[in-house]
N, C-alpha and C positions, 0 to 999 in steps of 0.2 A: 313441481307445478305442471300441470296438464293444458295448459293452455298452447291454443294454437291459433295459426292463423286464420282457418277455418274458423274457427271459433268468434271472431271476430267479424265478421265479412258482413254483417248486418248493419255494420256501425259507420261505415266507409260513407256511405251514402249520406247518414248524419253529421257526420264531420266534415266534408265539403261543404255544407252550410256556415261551417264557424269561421270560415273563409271570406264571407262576405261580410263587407263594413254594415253598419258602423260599429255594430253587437258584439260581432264575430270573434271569438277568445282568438283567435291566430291573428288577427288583422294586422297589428301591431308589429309582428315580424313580415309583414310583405312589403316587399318591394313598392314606390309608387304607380308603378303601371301592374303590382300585385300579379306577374309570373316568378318572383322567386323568395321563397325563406330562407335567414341567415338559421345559426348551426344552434341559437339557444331556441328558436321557436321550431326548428325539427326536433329536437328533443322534445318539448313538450308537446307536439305531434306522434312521436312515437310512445311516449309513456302513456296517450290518452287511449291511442289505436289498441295497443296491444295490452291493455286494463295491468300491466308487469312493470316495475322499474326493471331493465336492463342494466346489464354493465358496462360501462361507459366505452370501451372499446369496442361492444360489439353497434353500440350507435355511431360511435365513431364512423367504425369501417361502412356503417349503413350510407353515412352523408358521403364517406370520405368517395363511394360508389358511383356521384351525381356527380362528383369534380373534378377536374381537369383533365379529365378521359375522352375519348370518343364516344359517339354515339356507342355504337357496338360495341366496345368496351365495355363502355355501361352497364350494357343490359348485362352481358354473363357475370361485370362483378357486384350485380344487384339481385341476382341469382344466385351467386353462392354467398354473397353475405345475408341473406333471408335465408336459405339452407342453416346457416351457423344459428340464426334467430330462432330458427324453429328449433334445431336442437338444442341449443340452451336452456328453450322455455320446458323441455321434454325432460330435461335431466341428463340429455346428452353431452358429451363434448363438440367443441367445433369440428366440422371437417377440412378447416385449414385455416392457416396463422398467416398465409401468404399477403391479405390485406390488411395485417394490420398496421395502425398509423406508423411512423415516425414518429420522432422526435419533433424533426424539422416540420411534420405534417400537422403538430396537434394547432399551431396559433389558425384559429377559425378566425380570424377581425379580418372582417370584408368580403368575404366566403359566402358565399349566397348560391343554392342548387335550382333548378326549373320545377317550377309546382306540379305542374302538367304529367310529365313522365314520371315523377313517382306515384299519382294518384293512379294515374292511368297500371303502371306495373303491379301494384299491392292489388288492384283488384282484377286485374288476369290471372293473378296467382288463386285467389282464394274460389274455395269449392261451393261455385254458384253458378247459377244457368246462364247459358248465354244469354238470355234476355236480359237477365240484371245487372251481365257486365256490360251490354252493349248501353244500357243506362244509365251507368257511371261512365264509362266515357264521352258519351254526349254529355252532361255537366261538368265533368272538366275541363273540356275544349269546349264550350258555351260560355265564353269569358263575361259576355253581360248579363248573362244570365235570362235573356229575354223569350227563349224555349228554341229559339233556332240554331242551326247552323249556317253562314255567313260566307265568303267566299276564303276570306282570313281565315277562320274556324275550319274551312274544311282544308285549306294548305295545310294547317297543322296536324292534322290526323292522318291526309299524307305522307305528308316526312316522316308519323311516326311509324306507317307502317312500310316503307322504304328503309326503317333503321332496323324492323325485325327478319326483313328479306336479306338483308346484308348478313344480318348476325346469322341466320341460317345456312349461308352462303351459295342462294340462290341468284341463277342468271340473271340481273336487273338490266340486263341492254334494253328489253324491250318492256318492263314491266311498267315504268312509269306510265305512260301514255292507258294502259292496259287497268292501272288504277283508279286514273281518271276518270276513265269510262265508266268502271261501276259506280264512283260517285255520281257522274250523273244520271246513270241509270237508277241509282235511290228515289233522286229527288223526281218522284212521279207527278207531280205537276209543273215540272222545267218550272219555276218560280225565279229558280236562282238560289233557294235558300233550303235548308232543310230540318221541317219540323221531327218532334223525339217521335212520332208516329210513323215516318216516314224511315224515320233513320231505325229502327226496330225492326218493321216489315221488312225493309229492304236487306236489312244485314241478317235480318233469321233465314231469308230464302237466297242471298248468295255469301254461301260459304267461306268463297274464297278471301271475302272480306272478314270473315271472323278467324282465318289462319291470320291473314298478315296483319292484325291488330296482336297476335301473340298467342291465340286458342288454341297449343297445344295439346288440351288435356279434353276433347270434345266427348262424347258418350263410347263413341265407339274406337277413341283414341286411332283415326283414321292419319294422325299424321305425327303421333308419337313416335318417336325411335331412337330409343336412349339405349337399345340392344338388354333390356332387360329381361329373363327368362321367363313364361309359362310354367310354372310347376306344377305336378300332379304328383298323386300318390302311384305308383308300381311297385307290385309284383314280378320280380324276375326270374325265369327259368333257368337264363342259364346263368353262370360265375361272373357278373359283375361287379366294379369298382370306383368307388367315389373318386371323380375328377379331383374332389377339393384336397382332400386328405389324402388318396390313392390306395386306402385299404377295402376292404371287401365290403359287400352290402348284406349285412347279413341280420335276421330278424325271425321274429316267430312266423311258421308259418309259412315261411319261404325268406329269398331273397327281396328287401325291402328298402326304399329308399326314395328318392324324389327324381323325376325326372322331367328335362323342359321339353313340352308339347312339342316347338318348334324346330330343337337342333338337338336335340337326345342329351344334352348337358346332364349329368347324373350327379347327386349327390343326396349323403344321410341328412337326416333333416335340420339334426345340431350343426352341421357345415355351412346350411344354406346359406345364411348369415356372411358367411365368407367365399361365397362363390363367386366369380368376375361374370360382371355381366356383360359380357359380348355375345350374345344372341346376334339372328342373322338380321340383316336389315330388309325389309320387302319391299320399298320402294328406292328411288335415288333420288337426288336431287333436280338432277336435270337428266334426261334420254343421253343413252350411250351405248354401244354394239358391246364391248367388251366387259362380262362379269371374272372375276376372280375368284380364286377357290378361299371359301369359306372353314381354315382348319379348325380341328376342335381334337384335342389328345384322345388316342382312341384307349379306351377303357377295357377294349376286350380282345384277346387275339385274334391276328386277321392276317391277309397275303398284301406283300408290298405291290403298288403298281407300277412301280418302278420297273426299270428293264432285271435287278436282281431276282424279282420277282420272288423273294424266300419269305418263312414266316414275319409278321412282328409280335415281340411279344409286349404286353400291359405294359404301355405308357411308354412306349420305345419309338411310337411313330405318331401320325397325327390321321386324324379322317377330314375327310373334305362335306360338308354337310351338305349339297348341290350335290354332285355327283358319287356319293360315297364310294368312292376310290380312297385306297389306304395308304400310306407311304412312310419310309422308315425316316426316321428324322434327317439320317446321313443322305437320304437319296432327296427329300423337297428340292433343293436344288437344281432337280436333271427333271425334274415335273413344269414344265409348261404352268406361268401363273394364271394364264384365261382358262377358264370352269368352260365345259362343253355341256356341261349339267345330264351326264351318265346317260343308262339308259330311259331314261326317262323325260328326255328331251323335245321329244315331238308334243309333250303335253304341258310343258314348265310356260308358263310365262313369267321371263325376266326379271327381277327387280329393277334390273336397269332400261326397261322397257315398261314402268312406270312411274310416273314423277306429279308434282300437284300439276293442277289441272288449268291454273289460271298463267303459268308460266309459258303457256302454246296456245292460248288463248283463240289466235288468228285460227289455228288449223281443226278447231274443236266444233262440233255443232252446236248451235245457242241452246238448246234444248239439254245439253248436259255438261252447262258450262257452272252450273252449282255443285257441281261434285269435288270432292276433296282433290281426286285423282284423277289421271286418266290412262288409260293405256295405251299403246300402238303396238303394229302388227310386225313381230321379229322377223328380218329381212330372210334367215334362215328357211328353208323348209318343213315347216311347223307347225301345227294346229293347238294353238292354248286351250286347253280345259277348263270351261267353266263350270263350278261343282257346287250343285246345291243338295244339301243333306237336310233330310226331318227327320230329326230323333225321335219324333215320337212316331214313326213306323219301326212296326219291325221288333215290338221291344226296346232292347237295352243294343239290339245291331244297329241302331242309325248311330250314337253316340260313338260306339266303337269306330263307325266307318266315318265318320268325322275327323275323327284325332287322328285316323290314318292317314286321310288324306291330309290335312291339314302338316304332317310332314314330308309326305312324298313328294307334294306340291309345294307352291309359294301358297304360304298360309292367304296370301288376298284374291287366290281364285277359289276358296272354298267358302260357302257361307250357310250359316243354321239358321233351317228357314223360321224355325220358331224365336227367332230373335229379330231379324233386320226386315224378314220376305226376298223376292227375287228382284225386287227392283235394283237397289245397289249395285249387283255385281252384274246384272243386264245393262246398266248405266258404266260402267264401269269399261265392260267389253265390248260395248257398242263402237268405238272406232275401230276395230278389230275387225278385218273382212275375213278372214281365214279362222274364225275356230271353232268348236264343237259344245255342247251342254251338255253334260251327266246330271241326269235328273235320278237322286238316292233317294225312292219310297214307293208309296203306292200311286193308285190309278190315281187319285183326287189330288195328290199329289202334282203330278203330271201336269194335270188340267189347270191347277192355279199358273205352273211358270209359263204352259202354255197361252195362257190369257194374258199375263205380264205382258209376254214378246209381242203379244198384239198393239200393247201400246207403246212400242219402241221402233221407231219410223230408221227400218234398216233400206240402205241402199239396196237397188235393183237385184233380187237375187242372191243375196248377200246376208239372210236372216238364217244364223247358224242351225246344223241340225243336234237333234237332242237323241241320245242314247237312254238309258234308262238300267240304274240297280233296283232290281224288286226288291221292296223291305217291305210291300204291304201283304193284305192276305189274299186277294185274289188275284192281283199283277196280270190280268186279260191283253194290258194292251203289251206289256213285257214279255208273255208270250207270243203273242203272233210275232214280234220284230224282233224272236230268237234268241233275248235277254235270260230267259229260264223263268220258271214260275216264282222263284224266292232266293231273294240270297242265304246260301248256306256255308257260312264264312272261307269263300274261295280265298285264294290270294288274289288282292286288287292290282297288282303289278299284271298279270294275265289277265285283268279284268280290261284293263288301262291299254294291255296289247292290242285285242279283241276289237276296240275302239278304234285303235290306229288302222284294222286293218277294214273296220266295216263299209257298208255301203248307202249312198244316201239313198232316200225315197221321198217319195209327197206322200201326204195322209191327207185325207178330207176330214173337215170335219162341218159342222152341221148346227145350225141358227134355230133358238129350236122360243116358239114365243107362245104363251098361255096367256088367255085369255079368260077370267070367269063370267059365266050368266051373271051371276047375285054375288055383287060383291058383300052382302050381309051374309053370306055362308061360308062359314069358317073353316079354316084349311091351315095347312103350311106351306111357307112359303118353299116354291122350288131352290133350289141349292145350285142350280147354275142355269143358265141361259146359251149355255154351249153343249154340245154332244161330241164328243171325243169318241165314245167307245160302241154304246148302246144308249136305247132309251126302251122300256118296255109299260105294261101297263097290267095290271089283272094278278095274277097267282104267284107268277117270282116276285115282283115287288110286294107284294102282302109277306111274302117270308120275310124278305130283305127291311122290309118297316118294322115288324115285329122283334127280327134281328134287334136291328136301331135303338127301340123302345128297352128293348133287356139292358143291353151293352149301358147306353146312357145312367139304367138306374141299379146296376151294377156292374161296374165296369171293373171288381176283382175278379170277374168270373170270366174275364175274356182276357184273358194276358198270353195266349201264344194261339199258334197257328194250328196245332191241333184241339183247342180245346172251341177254338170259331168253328171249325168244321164240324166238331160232334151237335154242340147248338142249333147250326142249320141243319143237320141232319133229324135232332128233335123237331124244331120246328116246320122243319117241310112233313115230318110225319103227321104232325097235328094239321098241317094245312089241308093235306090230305083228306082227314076224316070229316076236317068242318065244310070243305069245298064252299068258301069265304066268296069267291069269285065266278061261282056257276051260270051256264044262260050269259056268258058276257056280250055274246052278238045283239041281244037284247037292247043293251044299255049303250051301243057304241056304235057312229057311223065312220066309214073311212074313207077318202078318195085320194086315191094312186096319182100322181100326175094326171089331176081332172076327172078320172072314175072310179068308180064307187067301186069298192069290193067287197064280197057279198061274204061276210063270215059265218049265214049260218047253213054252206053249202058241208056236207061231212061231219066228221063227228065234231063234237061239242067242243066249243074254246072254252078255255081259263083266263089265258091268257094273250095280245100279241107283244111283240118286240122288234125292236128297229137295229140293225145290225150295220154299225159302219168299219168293224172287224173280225178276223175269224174267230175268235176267242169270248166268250161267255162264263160268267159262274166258275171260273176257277179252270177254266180248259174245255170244256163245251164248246162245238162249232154246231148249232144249230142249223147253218143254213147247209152243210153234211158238204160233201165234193162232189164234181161234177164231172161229166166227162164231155166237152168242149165236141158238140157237131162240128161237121165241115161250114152248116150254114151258120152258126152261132154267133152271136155277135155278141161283146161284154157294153157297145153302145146303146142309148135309148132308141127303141121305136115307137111310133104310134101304136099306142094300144098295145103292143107286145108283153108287156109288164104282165099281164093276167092271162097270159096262154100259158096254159098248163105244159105245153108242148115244148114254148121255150124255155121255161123256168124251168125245166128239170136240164138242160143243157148250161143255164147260164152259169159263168164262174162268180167266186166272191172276189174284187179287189180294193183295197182299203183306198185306191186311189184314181178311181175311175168314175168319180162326181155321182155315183148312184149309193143308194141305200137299199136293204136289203129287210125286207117284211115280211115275217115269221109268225106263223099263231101258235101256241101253245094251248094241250089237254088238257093238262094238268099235269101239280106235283109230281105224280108219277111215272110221268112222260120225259120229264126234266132230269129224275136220276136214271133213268133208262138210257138217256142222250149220254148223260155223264160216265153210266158204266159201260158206255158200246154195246150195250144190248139193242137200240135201234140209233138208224142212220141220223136223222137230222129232225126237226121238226116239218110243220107244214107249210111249206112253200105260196106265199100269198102275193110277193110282189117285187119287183126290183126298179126303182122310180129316182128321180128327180127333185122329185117334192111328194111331201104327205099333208093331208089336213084331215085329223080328229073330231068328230066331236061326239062327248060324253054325256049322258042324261044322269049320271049318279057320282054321286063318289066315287073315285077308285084310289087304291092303295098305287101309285108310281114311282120311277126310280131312272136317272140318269147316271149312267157311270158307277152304279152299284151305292151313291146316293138315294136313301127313299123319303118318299112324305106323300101324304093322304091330300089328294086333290079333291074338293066338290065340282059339280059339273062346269065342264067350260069347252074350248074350241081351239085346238092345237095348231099351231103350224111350223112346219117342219121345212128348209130349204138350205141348200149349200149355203156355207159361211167362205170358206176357203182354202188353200190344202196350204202345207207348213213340211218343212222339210223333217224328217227324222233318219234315224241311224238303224239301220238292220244287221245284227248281230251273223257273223259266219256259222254255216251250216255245219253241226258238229258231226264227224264221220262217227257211224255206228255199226254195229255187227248186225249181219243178214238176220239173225232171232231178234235183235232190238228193232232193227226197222219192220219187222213181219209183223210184230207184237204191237209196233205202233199204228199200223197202217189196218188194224184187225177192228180199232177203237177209233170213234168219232170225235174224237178229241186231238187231234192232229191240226196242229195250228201253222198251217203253210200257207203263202201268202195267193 
């Protein structure tokens, strides 16, 4: 039979009805104040629930689960006697004979269990949203049934979730009072009572209320930890060994086998079935300075690090999954049990440095006091890494740099952004004054976790900075802060080093607001309202929208990084010949910090662009280098913006509140910048603030984002600068830096 408890879960809701007199098929078995049924009307409670006659021991041991135990108690042997339920109904055997009755235990006369806690437990188990179990258990602690919650009504939901904190064996010194609070923080009209509208809102937005009603099993299983393995399919290169069995892995095609994402646990796939599931745990229960080494039989030969220091060979010593340090089984002993968590330590954050979130309630900001978890700042000298990956830069590399990180690190500082976004793990590390952000993708990339952090109200100075792996295709702003144009599968351990040793900076960035004449003329809508990188207008953005248009309506034809580049090289050729953007001084006014600049003084524009770093179109510095007069100044003057005199002196810096106003010829102008055939474009302005306005459509683009504007009225002004990470200067040979310094493409800050 196939039946399960899931399978049932629609019915729970109906059968608390039969509960109530006078109708009600159970009535007869309640109690007179109708909290408890004797052992014949749980049976016919469970043969209704579960549409199966059972076998009488295993209802047995179901009732015998509600009586004469502790709370706590309770729950774990109403947990595995539903385990044995499920397996019976599956065609399984039970996973254990430990509860079953007596002899002495079978006479049920005068045996009576609490209604309440079983209704409430069968429907925390079964696979339904949280909304619809926070709905059953408001009817079954709503004993009159009259839609509220009561002050009686809500002590019981209390105590019951006081018995799940226990059975977890979390700190309850302070939790009581800490419960309280959220219930009456539900009842948002302080009434005193609490309708199922109130009690739903309030429980879907504080969390910590649906752990301790029993929510184990939530979407993103944020507070599961039964130590069960991740498994994937691998490939191995070199002579690996199934933990389970301890023979080889061996398959078509290579070495093959399963291995768990999170502590390299390996095995064939016919073993999995018998593999122990002791995975690492990533949070604690409660905050504590000391972790311990996490062993796991090491599968492949390795050096003890014990003082013997000699080989070990397969399955003779043990590895520590935290600090993969090896050790021979006779030496664990002379190994120190506290994990210093290897090299890799300046970037780990703890397990035991994060615990739920409702348990430190006092010490948390209200603002992220619905999160599962929370973290603090290791006393150590250390910087945690928060790591956000998008798989879909890069190809099939964000995936890969995911599952790496995800074990070099505590799998709960890593998160895919195309699953949860960066809020979580911003939320997460927000109490955290010491650590740093790896942002894995492109520029747009960037820009979304950059917008996140905007709305995360960090203390004084204390808003982490972000480092950056290019996985996209133009990675501009990864170049100027020395990250490299793309990742090209380095080792992330030296990526990870690179980090520890870089250096912070401020980046400006830039408020950028459109306004249309006719809102009847049809456009696209801009794609950010922030300027990180560049914003441009006229001839690169007609490429970069046509880009856009291909990619979107065949998007097989764009799958790597050389086949983007051949594209825009098509397409710029074709921009060329149509000259899409000619006469743009025609169609377009601008004024610099209050005056006007006159674009149609020299040859012909195509295009301008707004520069708030050295880096452009894939390595392009447009605004070329400079060589700093004695009188130069990188601050604003009156009027100085448009002296030809100064702008050919000023420098560019990503962090000195000015932007940087560039006109482009055209197309051909653009790959001549890119091949170092000429120095920079045309120099129009270094300002403060800009204000546009357009008399036609233009093709535009921020951050290598495009979309066709109809005419409207731009304005441009400081937002605010954000700290970031600048990558160590990499030492090169006198022909590499000659070679570099030859091409306009030179991305120094």
């Amino acid at each position: 039979m196939e039946t399960t408890i899931a399978d049932s879960s629609h019915k729970l809701v109906d059968l608390l009805g039969e509960f109530q007199p006078p109708d009600g098929i159970f009535v007869k078995h309640l109690s007179e104040d109708q909290q408890t049924i004797d052992f014949e009307g749980f049976q016919h409670f469970v043969v209704v629930y579960f549409g199966a006659d059972l076998p009488t021991d295993l209802v047995e041991q179901l009732f015998l689960s509600f009586s004469k135990q502790s709370k706590e108690r309770r729950l774990s042997s109403f947990e595995e006697a539903i385990t044995n339920v499920r397996n019976k109904l599956n065609g399984l055997n039970p996973i254990s004979e430990r509860l079953k009755p007596s002899a002495e235990e079978k006479s049920y006369e005068g045996v009576r269990i609490p209604l309440k806690p079983l209704v409430c437990y069968l429907s925390l188990l079964e696979a339904a949203s949280p909304e619809n179990k926070l709905e059953v258990v408001f009817h079954v602690y709503d004993s009159d049934a009259n839609g509220f919650l009561d002050k009686a009504e809500i002590e019981g939901i209390i105590e019951q979730m006081m018995t799940v904190a226990r059975y977890q064996h979390w700190d309850t010194i302070e939790l009581e009072p800490i419960i309280r609070q959220m219930m009456s923080d539900i009842d948002l009209d302080s009434d005193g009572i609490v309708s199922l509208e109130e009690w739903k809102r309030g429980g879907l937005t504080t969390i910590p209320l649906l752990v301790l009603l029993g929510f184990d099993t939530l979407q993103l299983d944020d507070l599961k930890e039964d130590g069960a393995h991740v498994w994937r399919l691998r490939h191995f290169s070199k002579p690996t060994y199934c933990n389970v069995c301890c023979s080889a892995l061996v398959g078509w095609g290579g070495k093959q086998g399963l291995s768990c994402g999170l502590c390299k646990y390996t095995a064939h796939e016919r073993c999995v079935r018998n593999a122990t599931n002791r995975c690492i745990r990533t949070f604690s229960a409660r905050q504590c300075e000391r972790l311990s080494h996490h062993w796991i039989d090491a599968n492949a030969p390795s050096k003890c690090a014990a003082k013997c220091g000699s080989s070990i060979a397969v399955f003779q010593g043990k590895r520590c999954r935290w600090c993969n340090r090896h050790a021979h089984n006779k030496c664990l002993p002379s190994i120190s049990d506290a994990c210093d968590m290897g090299e890799l330590k300046y970037h780990i954050l703890p397990p035991t440095h994060i615990f739920p979130a409702f348990l430190e309630r006092k010490n948390v900001k209200q603002q992220h006091v619905s999160n599962l978890l929370q973290a603090v700042q290791p006393r150590n000298n250390t910087r945690p890494l928060l790591v956000f990956v998008n798989p879909k830069s890069g190809g099939r590399q964000g995936v890969r740099v995911l599952r790496k990180f995800e074990y070099m690190l505590n799998p709960r500082q890593v998160y895919d952004l195309s699953k949860v976004g960066p809020e979580p793990g911003l939320n997460l590390f927000a109490n955290i004054p010491n650590c740093n952000v790896l942002v894995c993708g492109g520029d747009g990339t960037i820009g979304w976790v950059l917008d996140a952090m905007d709305k995360i109200e960090y203390l004084p100075n204390k808003r982490p900075p972000v480092a950056i792996l290019p996985l996209g295709t133009g990675n501009d702003l990864a170049r100027c802060l020395r990250w490299g144009g793309g990742y090209e599968n380095e080792n992330l351990i030296k990526i990870l080093h690179n980090i520890e040793k870089s250096t912070p900076i401020y980046m400006d960035r830039w408020q950028i607001k459109i306004e249309q004449k006719k809102k009847s003329d049809k456009g696209d809508p801009p794609p950010y309202n922030i300027i990180n990188n560049y914003f441009s207008i006229g001839v690169d953005a007609s490429i970069a929208h046509r880009f856009h248009v291909m990619r979107e309506k065949y998007p097989e034809k764009f799958n790597s990084r050389m086949r983007n580049k051949l594209w825009y090289f098509e397409l710029g050729t074709t921009e060329t010949l149509s000259s899409t953007c000619k006469n743009l001084h025609e169609q377009i006014d601008i004024l610099c910090d209050g005056e006007t600049i006159d674009l149609g003084q020299g040859s012909t524009l195509e295009g301008i662009a707004l520069l708030n770093i050295t880096s452009i179109y894939g390595g392009s510095n447009l605004w070329g280098t400079s060589r700093k007069s004695s009188g130069a100044s990188r601050f604003p003057m009156p009027f100085a913006s448009t002296s030809n005199g100064h702008l050919s002196s000023r420098v560019q810096d990503i962090g000195d509140k000015l932007v940087e106003v560039v006109g482009l010829e055209s197309a051909i102008q653009m790959g001549q910048i890119k091949a170092g055939v000429r120095a920079a474009a045309r120099r129009l302005s270094q300002c403060s603030t800009v204000v546009i306005q357009t008399h036609k459509a233009f093709p535009m683009q921020i951050d290598g984002e495009p979309w066709m504007q109809p005419p409207c009225i731009i304005q441009i002004t400081h937002k605010n600068q954000v700290p970031m990470l600048i990558g160590q200067t990499k030492t090169t040979s006198s022909w590499n830096l000659l070679k570099k310094n030859s091409t306009a493409s030179t991305t120094s800050l």
